[in-house]
N, C-alpha and C positions, 0 to 999 in steps of 0.2 A: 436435474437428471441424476446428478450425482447421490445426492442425498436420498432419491426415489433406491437407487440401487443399492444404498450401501451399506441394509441390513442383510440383502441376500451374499454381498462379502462378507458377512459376520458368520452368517451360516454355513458357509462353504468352509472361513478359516477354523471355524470349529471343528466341519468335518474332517479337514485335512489335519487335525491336531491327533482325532480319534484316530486317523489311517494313517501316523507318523511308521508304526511297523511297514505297511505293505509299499509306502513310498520312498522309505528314508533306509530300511534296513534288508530290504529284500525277505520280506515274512508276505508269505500266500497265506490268506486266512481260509485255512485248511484243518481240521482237527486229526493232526497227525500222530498224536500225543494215544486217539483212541483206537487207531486201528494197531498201535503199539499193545493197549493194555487190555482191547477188548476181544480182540480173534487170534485164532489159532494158527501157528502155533507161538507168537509172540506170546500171548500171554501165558505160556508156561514158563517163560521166565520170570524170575522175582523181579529183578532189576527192573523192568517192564510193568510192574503193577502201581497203580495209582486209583487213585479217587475216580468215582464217575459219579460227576456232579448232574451233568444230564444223558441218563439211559438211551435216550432216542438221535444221541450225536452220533455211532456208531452208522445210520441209515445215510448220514454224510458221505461217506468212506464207502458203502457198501452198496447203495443205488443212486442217490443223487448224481454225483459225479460222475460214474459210471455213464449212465442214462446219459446227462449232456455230453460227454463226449462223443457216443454212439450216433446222438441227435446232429453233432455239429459237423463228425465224418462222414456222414450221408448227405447231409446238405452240399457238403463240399463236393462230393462225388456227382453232383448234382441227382441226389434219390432222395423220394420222400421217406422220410423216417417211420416206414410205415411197421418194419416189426423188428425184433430183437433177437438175433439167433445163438444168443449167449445162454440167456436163461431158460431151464429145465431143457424142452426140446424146442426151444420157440415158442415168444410171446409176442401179443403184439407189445408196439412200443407206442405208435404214435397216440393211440387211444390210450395209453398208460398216462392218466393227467399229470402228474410229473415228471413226466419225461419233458413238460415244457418245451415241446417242439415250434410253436410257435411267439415264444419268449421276447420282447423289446430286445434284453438284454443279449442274446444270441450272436448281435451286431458286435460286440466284443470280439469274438471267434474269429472272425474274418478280419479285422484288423489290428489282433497282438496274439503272440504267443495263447496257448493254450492254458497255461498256471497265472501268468497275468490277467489273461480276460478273465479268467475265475474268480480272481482277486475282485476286480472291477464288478463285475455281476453282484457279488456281495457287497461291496463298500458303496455301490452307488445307490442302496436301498433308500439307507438312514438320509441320505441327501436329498433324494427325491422325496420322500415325506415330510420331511424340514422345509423346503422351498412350495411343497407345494399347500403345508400347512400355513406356512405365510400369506403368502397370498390368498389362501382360502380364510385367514383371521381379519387382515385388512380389508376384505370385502363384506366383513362384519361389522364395518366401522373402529375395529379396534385399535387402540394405540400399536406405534411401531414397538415399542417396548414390552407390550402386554402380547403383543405379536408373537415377536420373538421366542418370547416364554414361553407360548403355543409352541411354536414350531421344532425349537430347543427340546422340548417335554416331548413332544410325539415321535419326533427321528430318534430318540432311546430309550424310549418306553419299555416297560418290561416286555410288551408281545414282540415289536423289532427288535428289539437285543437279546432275545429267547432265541429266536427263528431268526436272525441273523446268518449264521452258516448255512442254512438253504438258501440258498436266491432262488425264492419261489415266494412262501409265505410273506415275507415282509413286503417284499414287494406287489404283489397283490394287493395287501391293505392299504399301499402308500398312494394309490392312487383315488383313494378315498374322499381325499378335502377337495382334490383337485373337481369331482365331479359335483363335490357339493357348492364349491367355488363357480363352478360357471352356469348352477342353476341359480345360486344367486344374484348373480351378475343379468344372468339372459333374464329374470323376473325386473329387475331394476333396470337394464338399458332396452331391454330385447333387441338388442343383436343378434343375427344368426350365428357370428363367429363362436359366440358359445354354445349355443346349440351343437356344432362341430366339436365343440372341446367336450362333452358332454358325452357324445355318440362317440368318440376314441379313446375317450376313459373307461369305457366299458371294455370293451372286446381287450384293453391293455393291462385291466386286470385278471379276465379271464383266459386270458392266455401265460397269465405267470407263472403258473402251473401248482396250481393248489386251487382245487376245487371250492370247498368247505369255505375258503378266508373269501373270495370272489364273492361269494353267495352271500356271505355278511355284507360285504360291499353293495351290493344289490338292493337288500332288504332294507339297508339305511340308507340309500341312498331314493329309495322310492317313498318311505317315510317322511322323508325332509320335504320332497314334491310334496306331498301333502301337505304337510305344516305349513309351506310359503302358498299352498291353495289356502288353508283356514287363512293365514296371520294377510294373505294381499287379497282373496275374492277373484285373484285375477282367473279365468276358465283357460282364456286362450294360453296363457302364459304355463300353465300346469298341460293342456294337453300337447301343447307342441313340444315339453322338453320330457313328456311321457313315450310320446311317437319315436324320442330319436333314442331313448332307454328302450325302447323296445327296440329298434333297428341295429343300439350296438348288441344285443342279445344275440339278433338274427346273425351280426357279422363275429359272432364267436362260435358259430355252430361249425364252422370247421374245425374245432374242438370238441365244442362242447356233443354234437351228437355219436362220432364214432366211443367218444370215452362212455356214453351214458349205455351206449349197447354191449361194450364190454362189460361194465357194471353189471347188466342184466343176466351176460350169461357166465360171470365167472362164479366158479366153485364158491364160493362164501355164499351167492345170492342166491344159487341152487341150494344149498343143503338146506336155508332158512326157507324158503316154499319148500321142502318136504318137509322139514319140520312142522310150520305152518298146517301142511297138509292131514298132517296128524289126527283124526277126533278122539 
């Protein structure tokens, strides 16, 4: 038992090496450094200017955050996070897909501080793609070592460690092996318990609140079904872990449908149909 567990200790003491700041010194992995250098009127100080290595870290500081806090004080208050009465005259919120209203992570909120759950929402990306890379490489027959180096390589890959200060995108992606882990398992044992693991990977990247990375999630995860239909012949085996991809879709549409109607009717997707409309 020991030995079965004691690469996922490997993975975690690594994590915990990377997150020596948020645990050992009291650092919130927070880009405080760009609402310093990048808005006003901070940045008309010199003293205050710096390097901006990534232009899109500023949306950190200036919706992300924002938005979860908005999302986790209404929760609290027991209301759906249904609009945002900050921005211009009122937006909605919960149809705003990153406002992440329906987040795994959100469960932070409720039991730590506000700046620590933050913390955690972010550090606990890399982990969960690491662990769940593991497992999804050993159910490939790989070595524990060759495992590893999977799991190791994908929890800091350039996209998680890009999109790291969102807790949104990396975590979306991170639940990626996991669902290709229990189609390959439920083709090899057919258990339903994967079929379950399968149908809750979907709606738990869909809900991490980035649209676009889910949606890759999706497209490769429907791919791979096909590949174990060519590489096994099995039918039943490909349509029963089809049905339950399609059921976590349906159990994401308490997302996924308010945000697709905002989509259609805000200002960007109107001026393109007039445009469009042009001859």
């Amino acid at each position: 038992m020991i030995k079965r567990i004691f690469p996922i200790f490997i993975i975690f003491f690594v994590w915990l090496i990377f997150s020596k700041p948020f645990f050992l010194e009291n650092k919130i992995p927070y880009p405080t450094s760009y609402q310093l250098n990048s808005l006003s009127l901070w940045n008309n100080n010199e003293s205050y200017l710096g390097p901006i290595k990534n232009p899109a870290m500023p949306d950190v500081v200036t919706q992300i955050m924002p938005w979860r806090h908005l999302t986790i004080e209404s929760w609290k208050n027991l209301t759906i996070p249904l609009w945002n009465p900050y921005s211009f005259s009122g937006t909605p919120h919960l149809a705003n897909y990153q406002s992440a209203a329906f987040s795994i992570t959100n469960l932070f909120f409720f039991i730590f501080n506000f700046n620590n759950a933050w913390g955690l929402a972010v550090l606990i990306q890399p982990l969960l793609a690491g662990i769940f890379m593991f497992i999804f490489a050993r159910s490939l027959k790989i070595s524990v070592t060759g495992s590893l180096v999977a799991s190791i390589s994908f929890m800091f890959s350039g996209f998680i460690a890009t999109w790291m200060s969102w807790p949104t995108l990396s975590l979306a992606i991170s639940f990626l092996p996991l669902a290709l882990f229990s189609i390959e398992k439920y083709f090899e044992l057919k258990k339903p318990l994967f079929l379950l693991i399968l149908f809750i990977s979907i709606p738990l990247s869909f809900f991490s609140g980035h649209f676009q990375t889910s949606l890759y999630l999706l497209i490769f995860t429907v791919l791979f079904l096909f590949f174990k239909l060519i590489e096994t012949k099995n039918v039943n085996a490909f349509m029963h872990s089809f049905i339950f991809v399609i059921l976590g879709i349906l159990s994401s549409s308490i997302q996924l449908i308010p945000s697709i109607e905002l989509y259609q009717n805000a200002s960007r997707s109107l001026l393109f149909q007039k445009i469009n409309a042009i001859p």
